[in-house]
C-alpha positions, 0 to 999 in steps of 0.5 A, a space after each residue: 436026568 435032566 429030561 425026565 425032570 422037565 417031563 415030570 414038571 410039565 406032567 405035573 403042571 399039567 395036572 395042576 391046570 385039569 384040577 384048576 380047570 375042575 374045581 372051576 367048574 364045581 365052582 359054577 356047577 355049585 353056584 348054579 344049584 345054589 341060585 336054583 335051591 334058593 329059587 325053589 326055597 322062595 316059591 315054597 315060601 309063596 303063600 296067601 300073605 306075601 304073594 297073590 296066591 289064594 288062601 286056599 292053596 295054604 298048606 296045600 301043596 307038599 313044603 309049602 307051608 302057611 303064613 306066619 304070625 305076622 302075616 297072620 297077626 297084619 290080616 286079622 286085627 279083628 275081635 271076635 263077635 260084634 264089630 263096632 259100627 256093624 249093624 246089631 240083631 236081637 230077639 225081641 217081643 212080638 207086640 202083635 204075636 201071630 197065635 195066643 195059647 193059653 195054659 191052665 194049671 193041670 191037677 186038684 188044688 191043696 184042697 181037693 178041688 179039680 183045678 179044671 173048673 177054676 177061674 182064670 183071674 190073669 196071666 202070670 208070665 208069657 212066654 214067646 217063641 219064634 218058630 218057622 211051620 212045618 214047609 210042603 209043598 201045596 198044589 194049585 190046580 188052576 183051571 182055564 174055563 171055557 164060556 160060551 156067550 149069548 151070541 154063541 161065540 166061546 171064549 177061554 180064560 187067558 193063562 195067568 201070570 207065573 203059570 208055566 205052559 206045561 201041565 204039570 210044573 214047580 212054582 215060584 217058590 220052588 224055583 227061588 229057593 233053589 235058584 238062591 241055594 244055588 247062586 247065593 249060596 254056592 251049593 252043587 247041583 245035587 245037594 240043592 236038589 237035596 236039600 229042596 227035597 227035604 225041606 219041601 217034599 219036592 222031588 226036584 231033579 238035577 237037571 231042572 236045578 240046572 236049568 234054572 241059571 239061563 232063567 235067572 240070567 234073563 230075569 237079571 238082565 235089565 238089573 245086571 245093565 243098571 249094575 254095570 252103567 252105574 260102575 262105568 260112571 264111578 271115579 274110582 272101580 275096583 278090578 280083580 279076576 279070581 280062579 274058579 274050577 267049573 266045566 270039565 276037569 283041568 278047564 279052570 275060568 277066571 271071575 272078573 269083578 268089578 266093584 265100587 262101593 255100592 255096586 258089584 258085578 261079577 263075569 265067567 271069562 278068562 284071563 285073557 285080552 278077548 275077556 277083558 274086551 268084553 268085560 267092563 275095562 274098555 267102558 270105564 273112564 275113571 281110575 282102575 284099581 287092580 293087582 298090577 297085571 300086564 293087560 290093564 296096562 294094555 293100550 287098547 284099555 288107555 285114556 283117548 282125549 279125543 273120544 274121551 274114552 278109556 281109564 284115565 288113571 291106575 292105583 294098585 291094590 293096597 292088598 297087594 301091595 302089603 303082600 309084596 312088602 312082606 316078601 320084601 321083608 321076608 327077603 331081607 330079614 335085617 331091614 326096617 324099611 319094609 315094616 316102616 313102608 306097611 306102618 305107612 300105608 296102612 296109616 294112609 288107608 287108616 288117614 283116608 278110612 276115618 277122613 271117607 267117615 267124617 266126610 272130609 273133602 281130602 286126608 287132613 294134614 295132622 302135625 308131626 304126622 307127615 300127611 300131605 292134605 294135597 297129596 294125601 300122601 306119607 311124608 314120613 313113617 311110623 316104624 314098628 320096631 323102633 318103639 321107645 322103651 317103657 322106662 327111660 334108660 340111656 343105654 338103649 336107643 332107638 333104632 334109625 327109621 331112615 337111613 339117615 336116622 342116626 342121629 335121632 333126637 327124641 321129643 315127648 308130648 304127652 303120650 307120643 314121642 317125636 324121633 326127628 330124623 337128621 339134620 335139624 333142618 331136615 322136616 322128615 319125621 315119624 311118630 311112635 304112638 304109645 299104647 299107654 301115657 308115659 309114667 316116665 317122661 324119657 331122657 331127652 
């Protein structure tokens, strides 16, 4: 009896222990898919407002979706129509018009009499109208004459300039307007060959369209030289390389650019440390601003004292940088912090934007604001959610800017209050700009 009792006891304690052993490795066989399920859930999440996916992979691919109101809302704070400051076109009156056409009534008068006949005392109103002729093609047949001098030598005309050696050939103003649909404007080969077709009359083929880029190339030469001499003695060069599908289908380049202000100059390669090499990076000398991938950072592209050659300084690209703190803030959706970092940046962008305009030396230092003059840098920040109430109501305070904010003391001035975080001691403080003054002063 007392046998049996054991054996049953070690049978169901052994048992006991395979199910232990089971429900552990559920346990971790669940924690694996889960880790795996929010793995798959922040990638569909990726999209052109939080990551550096381009816009046009938006909706593309199945799950993934677009950015949000807020992605959207931080992109596009522009109106529509005319921007302030953008440089304004209208119609206007032709004081010299190209032709004057005049119009005489048609028909007899009230009493009878032919208006053709009558006499023309002025001109009641004019009218213009800007317009472009009827385009074809016109053929110039240039002809090189032979001449025979007094002393019997014959001589022949030298071929002009801009007169291709075939005897039958399109001329410069074929070839611009193809090359300029083709490059400036991005269209296919064949719609260029299209389009020259139907605006001109000029048959033109697909393969002469295409063999127009190794002539432009040479033409642009000598500028597309002064272009990148004048971007390797900027302070301050901007780099990026972007997708491009071209040649064969699955064999995607990069573009590389590299611009500053007043120059750009863009390069077919990849994004490899063979097409950096040959790019612009080991030329330039001042601070490179770019999206942080590995190979700026490669030693061969760094500042040498002793030749005085290479980038000196990094700046990643704000861009980016807001792409990454709204994932942040999409990553942790109870947190002021990312919101109280973009109000910040895009507070010094606004700071650096209006001190470039005024023609400021550094970003001034503006009382309350937090803006370091030397550094040029935010001391403090703006939270957008902790926007003081319209109406002063005790029970509703102010959410904390810091972590150490709970103990926020407003101060009003005008249209703006002052929440100073901390300690009395503590200078940190962020501004909350109303968008109208108060009606009410709040309660203090």
């Amino acid at each position: 009896m007392v046998a049996a009792q054991s054996a049953t006891a070690a049978t169901r304690a052994e048992l006991v222990d395979g199910l232990i052993a089971r429900v552990g490795e559920r346990d971790a066989r669940i924690a694996e898919l889960s880790a795996e399920v929010e793995r798959l859930r922040r990638l569909l999440s990726r999209n052109s407002g939080n990551s550096s996916l381009p816009p046009s992979s938006d909706g593309v691919l199945p799950g993934r979706g677009t950015p949000g109101r807020a992605e959207r809302r931080a992109g596009a704070k522009k109106k529509r129509g005319k921007q302030p400051g953008a440089d304004g076109t209208s119609l206007a009156w032709a004081s010299s018009p190209d032709q004057v056409r005049g119009h005489r009534p048609a028909g007899p008068c009230g009493c009878g009499v032919d208006l053709a006949g009558a006499e023309v005392v002025g001109v009641a109103r004019s009218h213009q109208v800007h317009d472009v002729p009827a385009i074809e093609v016109a053929v110039v047949q240039h002809d090189l004459l032979r001449v025979r001098c007094g002393c019997g030598a014959v001589h022949v005309a030298d071929q002009p300039a801009g007169v291709p050696a075939a005897p039958v050939s399109y001329g410069t103003g074929v070839r611009t307007l193809a090359t300029y649909l083709l490059v400036r404007h991005h269209l296919p080969v064949e719609r260029v060959a299209e389009l020259v077709a139907d605006l001109t009359g000029a048959a033109v083929s697909t393969g002469w369209v295409h063999g127009l880029l190794a002539g432009a190339g040479r033409a642009v030469a000598p500028a597309v030289e002064a272009i990148a001499a004048r971007i390797e003695d900027a302070d301050v060069v901007g780099f990026d390389e972007t997708t491009l599908r071209v040649g064969p289908a699955g064999q995607g380049r990069y573009v590389l650019s590299a611009s500053t202000n007043l120059h750009a100059l863009f390069v077919l390669g990849r994004r490899d440390l063979a097409s950096f090499r040959e790019f612009l990076l080991r030329r330039v000398t001042g601070t490179v601003v770019h999206d942080r991938y590995s190979l700026y950072y490669h030693p061969e592209f760094q500042f040498d004292p002793d030749t005085g050659t290479g980038v000196k300084d990094h700046q990643a690209c704000c861009s980016h940088l807001l792409r990454d703190l709204e994932d942040a803030r999409e990553a942790y959706p109870g947190a002021l912090w990312p919101e109280q970092a973009v109000a910040a940046l895009r507070g010094l962008v606004h700071e650096t934007n209006t001190a470039r305009r005024t023609r400021q030396a550094a970003v001034p230092r503006r009382p309350g604001t937090g803006w370091s003059a030397s550094s040029a840098r935010p001391y403090g920040s703006a939270c957008p959610r902790s926007r003081p109430p319209r109406r002063a109501r005790s029970s509703r305070r102010p959410a904390a800017c810091w972590s150490s904010c709970a103990a926020a003391r407003p101060t009003c001035s005008g249209s703006s209050m002052t929440w100073t975080c901390g300690p009395r001691t503590t200078p940190r403080s962020a501004i909350f700009v109303r968008s109208r003054p108060n009606r009410r002063s709040p309660a203090g």
